[in-house]
C-alpha positions in Angstrom: -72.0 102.5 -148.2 -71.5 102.1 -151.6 -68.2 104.4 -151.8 -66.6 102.5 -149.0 -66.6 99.3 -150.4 -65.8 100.4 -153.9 -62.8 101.8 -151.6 -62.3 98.4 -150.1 -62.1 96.8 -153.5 -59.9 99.5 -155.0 -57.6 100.9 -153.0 -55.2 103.6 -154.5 -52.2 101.6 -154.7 -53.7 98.7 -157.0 -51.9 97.6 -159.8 -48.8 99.6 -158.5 -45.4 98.0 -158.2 -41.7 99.4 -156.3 -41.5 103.2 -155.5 -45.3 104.2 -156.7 -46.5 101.5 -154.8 -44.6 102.4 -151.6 -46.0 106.2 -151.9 -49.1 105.6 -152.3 -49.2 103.0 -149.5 -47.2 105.7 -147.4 -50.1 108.3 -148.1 -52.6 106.2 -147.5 -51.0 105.0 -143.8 -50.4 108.5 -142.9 -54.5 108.9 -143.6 -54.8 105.8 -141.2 -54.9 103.3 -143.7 -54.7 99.9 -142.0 -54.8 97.5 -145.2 -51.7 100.1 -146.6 -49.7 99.7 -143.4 -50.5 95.8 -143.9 -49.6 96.3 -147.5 -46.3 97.9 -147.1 -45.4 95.3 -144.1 -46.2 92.2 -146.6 -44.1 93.8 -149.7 -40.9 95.2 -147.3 -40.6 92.5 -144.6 -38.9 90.1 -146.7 -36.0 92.9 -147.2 -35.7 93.4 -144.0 -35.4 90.6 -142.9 -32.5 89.8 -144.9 -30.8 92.7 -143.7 -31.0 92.0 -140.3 -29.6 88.2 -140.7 -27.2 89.1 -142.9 -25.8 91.4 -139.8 -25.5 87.6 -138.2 -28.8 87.4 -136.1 -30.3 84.7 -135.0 -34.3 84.1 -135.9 -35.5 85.6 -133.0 -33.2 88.6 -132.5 -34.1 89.3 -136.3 -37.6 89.2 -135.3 -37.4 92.0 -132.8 -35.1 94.3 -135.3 -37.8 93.8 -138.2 -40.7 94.3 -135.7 -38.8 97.4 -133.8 -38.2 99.0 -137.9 -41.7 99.1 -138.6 -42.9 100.1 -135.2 -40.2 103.0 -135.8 -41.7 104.0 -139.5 -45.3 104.2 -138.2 -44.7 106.2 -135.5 -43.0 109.2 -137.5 -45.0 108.5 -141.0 -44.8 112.4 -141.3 -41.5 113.0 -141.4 -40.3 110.7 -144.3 -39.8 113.6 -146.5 -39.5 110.9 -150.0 -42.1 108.1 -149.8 -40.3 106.8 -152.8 -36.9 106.4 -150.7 -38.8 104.2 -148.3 -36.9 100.9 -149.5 -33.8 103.2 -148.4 -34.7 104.0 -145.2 -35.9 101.0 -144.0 -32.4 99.0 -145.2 -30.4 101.9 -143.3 -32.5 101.7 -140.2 -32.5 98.1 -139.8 -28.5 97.6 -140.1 -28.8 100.5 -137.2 -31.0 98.5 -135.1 -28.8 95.1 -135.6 -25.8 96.9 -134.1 -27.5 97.6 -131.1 -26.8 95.6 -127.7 -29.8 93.3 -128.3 -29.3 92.3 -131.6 -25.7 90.7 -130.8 -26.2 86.8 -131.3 -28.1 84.5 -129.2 -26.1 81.5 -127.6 -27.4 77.9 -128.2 -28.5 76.1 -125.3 -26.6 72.8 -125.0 -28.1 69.6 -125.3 -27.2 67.2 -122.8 -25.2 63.8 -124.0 -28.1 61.7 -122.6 -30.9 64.0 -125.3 -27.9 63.8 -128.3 -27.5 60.3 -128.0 -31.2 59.6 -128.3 -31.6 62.5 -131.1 -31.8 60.6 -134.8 -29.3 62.5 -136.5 -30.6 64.5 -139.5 -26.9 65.3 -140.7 -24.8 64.7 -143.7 -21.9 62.3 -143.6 -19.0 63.9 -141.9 -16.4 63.6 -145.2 -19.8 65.3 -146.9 -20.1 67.6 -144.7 -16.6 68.2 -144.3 -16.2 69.1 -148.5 -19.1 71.9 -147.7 -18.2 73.5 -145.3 -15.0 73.9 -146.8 -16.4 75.2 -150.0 -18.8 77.6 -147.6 -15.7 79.4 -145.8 -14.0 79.6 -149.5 -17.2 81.4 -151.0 -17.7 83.8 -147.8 -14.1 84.5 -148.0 -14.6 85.5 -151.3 -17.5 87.4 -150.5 -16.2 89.6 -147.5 -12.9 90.9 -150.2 -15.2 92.1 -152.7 -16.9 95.6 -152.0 -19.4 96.6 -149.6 -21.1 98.2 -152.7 -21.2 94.6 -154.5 -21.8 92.5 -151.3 -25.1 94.3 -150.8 -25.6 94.2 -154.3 -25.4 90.5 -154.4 -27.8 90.0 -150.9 -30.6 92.4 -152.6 -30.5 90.5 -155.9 -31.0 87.3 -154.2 -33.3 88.0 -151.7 -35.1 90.1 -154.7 -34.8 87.8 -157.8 -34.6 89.8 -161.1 -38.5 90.6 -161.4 -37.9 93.1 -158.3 -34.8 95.0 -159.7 -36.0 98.1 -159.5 -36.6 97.6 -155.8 -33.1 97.1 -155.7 -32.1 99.9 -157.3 -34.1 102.2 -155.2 -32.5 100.4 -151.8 -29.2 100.9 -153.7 -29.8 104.5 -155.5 -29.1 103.4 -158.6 -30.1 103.5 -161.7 -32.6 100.2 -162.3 -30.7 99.2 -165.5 -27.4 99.3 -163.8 -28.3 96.7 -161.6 -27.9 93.1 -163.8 -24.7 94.4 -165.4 -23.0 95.6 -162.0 -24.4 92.4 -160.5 -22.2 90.6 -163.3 -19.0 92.3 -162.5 -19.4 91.5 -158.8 -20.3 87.8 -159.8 -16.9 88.4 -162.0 -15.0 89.7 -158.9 -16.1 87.0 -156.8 -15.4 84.2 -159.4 -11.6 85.8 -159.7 -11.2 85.5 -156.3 -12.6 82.1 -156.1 -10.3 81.0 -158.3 -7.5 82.6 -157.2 -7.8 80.5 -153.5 -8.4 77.3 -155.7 -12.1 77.7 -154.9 -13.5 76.9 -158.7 -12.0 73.5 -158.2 
């Protein structure tokens, strides 16, 4: 009794962090570890989710593609040959799954005038909101000339903040001390083109 809950109290991925954290969850779920499946779910859904909306799905399609990645992880634990390229596999897989038939965007429903009319509006002025969306399309313009190398560099950096870099560079294969310097050329790139459209104005 005593060994299980010093087990329970200790598990064999405490005090780990990025790639030795994700193997030694990975070894632990293909034992049947519950908590590590739980532990690897709560440290990696944030990614994924990201990837999947940055393919354009809506919340709920995004859902279904983060729920249908992990469902397809667990159910072939034992043939992930690197634990450590977990990060990898799970980024690849899920921009697989948002291509797929289900994952194309959702339609809105439309309100009827009646329901607007009666809706307080929780909108910006229309000149405000004009000025932003402006700045919006010249920033994603921007964004979708630079390379596909630096636009996932730039979504992993901020969905990861710089204490998770070396997450990063194990989603990217790179090296972890690449990552801030390369994320400053592609912040370079983008301010170039920014400016080059008028955009910094």
């Amino acid at each position: 009794m005593t060994d299980v809950q010093t087990t329970e109290v200790d598990p064999p991925w405490e005090g780990l962090t990025g790639a030795e954290l994700h193997a030694a969850c990975m070894q632990a779920a293909r034992d049947g570890d519950r908590r590590a499946m739980a532990r690897l779910v709560e440290e990696l859904t944030p990614l994924l989710w990201h990837v999947a909306r940055a393919n354009g799905l809506d919340r709920s399609v995004a859902e279904d593609v983060v729920q249908t990645v992990w469902l397809a992880l667990f159910s072939q634990l034992d043939k992930l040959r690197d634990p450590k390229a977990l990060a990898a596999w799970l980024i690849t897989t899920t921009r697989r799954e948002a291509t797929h038939p289900f994952g194309r965007r959702m339609q809105p429903v439309p309100l009827s005038d009646e329901v607007a009319e009666a809706m307080p509006s929780t909108q910006p002025a229309p000149e405000d909101e004009a000025v932003r969306a402006d700045r919006d399309r010249r920033v994603w313009r921007a964004f979708v000339r630079l390379p596909h190398r630096c636009q996932e560099l730039l979504r992993l950096t901020v969905l990861a903040g710089r204490a998770e870099y070396q997450l990063v560079a194990e989603a990217l294969r790179m090296p972890r001390g690449s990552v801030g310097p390369t994320r400053g050329r592609c912040l370079d790139q983008m301010r170039d083109l920014l400016a080059s459209e008028g955009g910094s104005r």
